[in-house]
C-alpha positions, 0 to 999 in steps of 0.5 A: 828230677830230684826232689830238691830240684822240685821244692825249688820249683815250687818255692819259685812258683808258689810267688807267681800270681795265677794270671802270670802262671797262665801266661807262663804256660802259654809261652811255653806253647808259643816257644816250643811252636816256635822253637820245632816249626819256626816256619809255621810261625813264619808262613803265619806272619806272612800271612798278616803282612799280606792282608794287612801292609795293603791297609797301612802305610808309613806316617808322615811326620815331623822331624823326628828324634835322631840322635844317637842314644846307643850307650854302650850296649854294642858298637863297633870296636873303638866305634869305628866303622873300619873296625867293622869292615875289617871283620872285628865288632865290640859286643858287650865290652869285648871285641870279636872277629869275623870274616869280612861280610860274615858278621852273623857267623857269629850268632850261627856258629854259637862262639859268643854266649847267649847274652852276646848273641841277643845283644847282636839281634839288637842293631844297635851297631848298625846306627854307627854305620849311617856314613855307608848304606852299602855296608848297611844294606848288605849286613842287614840283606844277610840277617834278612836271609838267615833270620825269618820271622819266627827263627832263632834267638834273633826272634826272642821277644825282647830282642825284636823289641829291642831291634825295633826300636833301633830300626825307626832311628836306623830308618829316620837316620837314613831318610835324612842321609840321601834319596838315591835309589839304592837307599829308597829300596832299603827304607822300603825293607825296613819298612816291611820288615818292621810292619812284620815285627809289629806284627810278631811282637803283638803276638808274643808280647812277654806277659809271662815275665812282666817287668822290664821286658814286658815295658820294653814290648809295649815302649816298642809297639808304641813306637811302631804304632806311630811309626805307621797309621792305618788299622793295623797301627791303630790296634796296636796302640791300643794294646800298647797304651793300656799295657803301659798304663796298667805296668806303669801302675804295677812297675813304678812305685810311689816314690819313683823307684822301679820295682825291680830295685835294680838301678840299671834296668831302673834307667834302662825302663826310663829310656824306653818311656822316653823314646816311646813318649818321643814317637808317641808325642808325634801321634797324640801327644795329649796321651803322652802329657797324660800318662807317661810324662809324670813317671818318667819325671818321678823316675829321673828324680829318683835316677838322679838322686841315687848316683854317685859324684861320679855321675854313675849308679850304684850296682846294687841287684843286676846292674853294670855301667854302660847299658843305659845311655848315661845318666846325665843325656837320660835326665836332659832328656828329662828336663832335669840335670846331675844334683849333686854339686860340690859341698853340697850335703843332701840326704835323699830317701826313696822308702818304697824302693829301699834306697838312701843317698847320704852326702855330708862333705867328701862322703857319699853313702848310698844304702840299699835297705828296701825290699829284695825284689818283687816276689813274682819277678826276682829274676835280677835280685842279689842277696845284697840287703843293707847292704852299701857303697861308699865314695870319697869325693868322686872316687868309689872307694867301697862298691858292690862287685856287679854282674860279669854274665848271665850265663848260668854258671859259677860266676853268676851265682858268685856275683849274686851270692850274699859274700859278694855284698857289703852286708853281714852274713851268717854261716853263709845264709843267703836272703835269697835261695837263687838257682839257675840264672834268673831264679829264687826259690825261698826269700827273706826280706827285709823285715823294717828300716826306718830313717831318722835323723837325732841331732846331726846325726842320720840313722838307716836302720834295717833288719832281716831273719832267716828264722826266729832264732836269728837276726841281723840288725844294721845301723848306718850313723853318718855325720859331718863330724865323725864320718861314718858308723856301722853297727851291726848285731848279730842275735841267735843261739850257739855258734855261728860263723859271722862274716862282714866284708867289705870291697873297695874299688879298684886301685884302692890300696889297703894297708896298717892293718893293727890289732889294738890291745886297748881298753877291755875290748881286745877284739879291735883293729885299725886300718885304712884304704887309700887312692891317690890324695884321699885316705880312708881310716877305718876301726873294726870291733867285735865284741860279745853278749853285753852282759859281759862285753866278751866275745866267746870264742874267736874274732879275725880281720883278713885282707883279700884279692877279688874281682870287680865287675863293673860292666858286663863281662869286664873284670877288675881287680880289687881288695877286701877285708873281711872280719870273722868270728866263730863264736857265741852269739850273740855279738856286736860288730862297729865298723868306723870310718872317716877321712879324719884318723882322730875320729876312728878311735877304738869306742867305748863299750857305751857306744857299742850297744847304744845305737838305737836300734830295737833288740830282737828278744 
């Protein structure tokens, strides 16, 4: 192995507390047994189910909760079942075709990318299929045929857990339907085969990864553990519930955000609280008004607050649209409802997580200035400190480009690259050291925000170093007047290439790009992005040391095509800006925007170094 394939693995593991470094140690074994001798793992669930199915049964319950939450993680194409039974099914936003009643072809043939596979273990298509048991008892016939307990990644942990979920409403659904014979023998095999899962998921819970997949494991234990009563169902609510208790303690923070700071597995942790907390209410329902109705309630505050006009969330770190159910059915689901209401102005501030929404008119400003991650779990983290996204009334005018993949590769590593961000970089230092698909070696957080308002004036203030030498300090200014302000300083030694880009959405046009010749600051140019009705006017300055007010050396402003990636594997075209500046540090750079052209002026050097921020010595 090369040596700096290994300093990236000890950087990466000298984060990880020593329990976790056991529990990564002991998946390893558990794989590998799994991985060469899946029908040791097999014979062993079987042997469990032998001894203990003859002591369970399936829990009589009220009504349970059945409708259809599946957003739009997998469903056949165009949500049709004859798509389906013409041999085509949508995964992930793209359609794939198969012959007809040979859909796992897919899986075994190994077309799809391994994301898309799992996403097909999942199931959640079959709840699209309720209108036909017979097409639903032959698809699942099939993968009970070629997936036994044990085989595969049908069986990685987070899809059984996923998988689960998705039977006890696939079963609740069909209970409904019918009672002919037919449909009695095939409650009666997922009945069986859910009791498996129980029993498999117990035993290879996700203790070596913790966070959202971890919550997932123990959202879906709990549910099977109402799903069935009896000795077996007992134990694991047990282990379910002190798990939950202790990860809610570790996962969620004091203001509601979810540890990983990524607002679409923020919503997706919620979903699972919530259809745990539904099936649990059915088995003791004191456990869940206890432990699970105050953090979902804190985290739909947090969900609710964070999204844009548009009702969506902001992509920052791993997140894409259309994985969770839509935020507005997860906070009904909540008791809560979408706050943001027309001219209304709010700012909302969640410090433990590192997000702040400001909105002042038709401008929403949703700022990311917490910290990148946690450190023994930085697996969905981009290196996108301070940095924004930007609506002009419902319309995302400037976006963070999302995620296309998880495949390890060039695209994963651009759409988590520091130029794939709203947020100023320097000779292309990145905060985060990723390699492979879900890892960080070196990280550099950020070192302080704080948020205050100075008349009617919101300020967002953060920092960040890769050294001593250098730093980078942001100012976000918001007001009703003047729009919005970015200053932004770059202090070091010698010469640097400072890059500052910013993305704006799709269909937005740029145009006007004008260098001004105005005043002593030569550095100066005007531009403005436009969709439909609205326009955005923006300035962008660069200007150097403030002892002399020069910039030593030479500064541009470029427009570029790129791509959005707004859900997993759907990919937008979009322009950019982007100005540069190979020169002598230290420099200032204040990017000015409004919906008003005469607030967009080039500034006066006051402005430029009277931000109030702290400079760095």
């Amino acid at each position: 192995m090369p040596s700096s394939r290994i300093r990236l693995y000890i950087e990466t593991l000298r984060h990880i507390p020593p329990r976790q470094l056991f529990h990564l140690g002991a998946n390893r074994l558990r794989t590998l047994e799994r991985h060469r001798f899946p029908g040791l793992v097999h014979r062993r669930i079987q042997r469990a189910f032998q001894h203990e199915w003859q002591h369970t049964s399936v829990r009589k319950r009220p009504k349970p909760p059945t409708e259809n939450r599946s957003g739009s993680t997998i469903v056949p194409a165009g949500k049709c079942l004859e798509a389906f039974l013409s041999g085509q099914i949508e995964i992930l936003n793209r359609t794939y075709s198969f012959k007809e009643g040979s859909a796992w072809d897919l899986a075994d043939k190994q077309q799809i990318p391994a994301l898309v596979e799992e996403t097909l273990h999942y199931h959640t298509f079959l709840l699209e299929l309720t209108s036909t048991s017979q097409t639903i008892t032959r698809t699942l016939d099939e993968w009970w045929h070629r997936y036994p307990p044990g085989k595969g990644n049908a069986w990685q942990p987070f899809a059984v857990a996923y998988r689960s979920q998705n039977w006890i409403r696939l079963h609740a659904l069909l209970a409904e339907s019918s009672a002919d014979n037919e449909l009695t023998g095939l409650l009666s095999k997922l009945e069986h085969s859910l009791f498996e899962h129980g029993l498999y998921l117990e035993r290879y819970l996700e203790r070596h990864l913790g966070g959202n997949h971890l919550m997932k494991n123990y959202c879906a234990l709990a549910m099977l553990s109402a799903f069935f009563e009896g000795e077996t169902a007992d134990r694991w609510f047990k282990i379910a519930t002190e798990g939950l208790q202790e990860q809610l303690n570790i996962q969620i923070l004091p203001d509601g955000g979810h540890y990983e700071r990524s607002p679409m597995y923020h919503s997706l942790v919620i979903e699972d609280l919530l259809n745990a907390a539904d099936f649990l209410r059915g088995r003791d329902a004191g456990w869940v008004d206890d432990h699970l109705q105050d953090p979902i309630s804190r985290m739909a505050t947090v969900l609710a607050e964070i999204l844009h006009p548009d009702g969506e969330i902001p992509l920052f770190n791993d997140s894409v649209m259309g994985q969770a159910s839509p935020s507005a059915d997860l906070l009904k689901r909540c008791g809560q409802s979408l706050p943001l209401q027309a001219n209304e102005d709010t700012v909302v501030i969640f410090p433990e997580t590192g997000i702040t929404r400001v909105r002042l008119g038709e401008l929403t400003l949703v700022v990311d200035h917490g910290r990148l991650g946690p450190d023994e779990l930085m697996g969905h983290v981009h290196n996108d400190t301070l940095s924004f996204e930007l609506s002009v009334g419902n319309n995302r005018f400037i976006v963070d480009r999302g995620v296309f993949e998880y495949e390890e590769g060039a695209k994963r590593d651009e759409c988590r690259d520091i130029s794939s961000h709203n947020t100023p970089s320097v000779d292309g230092k990145q905060q985060a050291e990723y390699w492979g698909s879900f890892r960080v070696a070196r990280r550099w957080h950020i070192n302080n925000s704080v948020i205050r308002q100075v008349q009617n004036v919101w300020l967002i203030q953060g920092q960040w170093a890769r050294s001593r030498t250098q730093s980078i300090e942001r100012t976000f200014q918001m007001s009703t007047e003047r729009g919005l302000t970015i200053v932004d300083r770059i202090f070091g030694m010698g010469q640097a290439q400072v890059r500052i880009p910013l993305h704006f959405g799709p269909n937005i046009e740029i145009s006007d790009i004008i260098q001004s010749e105005m005043g002593l600051i030569k550095h100066c140019w005007r531009w403005q992005a436009t969709a439909g009705n609205s326009t955005l006017f923006g300035t962008s300055t660069i200007t150097g040391d403030p002892a002399s007010f020069r910039l030593k050396g030479h500064g541009n402003i470029e427009s570029f095509s790129s791509v959005h990636w707004p859900r997993f594997y759907v990919e937008e075209k979009i322009h950019g800006i982007a100005l540069t500046a190979q020169c002598q540090l230290p420099l200032v750079v204040m990017t000015m925007l409004s919906l008003h052209p005469d607030f967009v002026e080039e500034p006066s050097l006051p402005e430029l170094f009277d931000s109030g921020v702290p400079t760095s010595p």
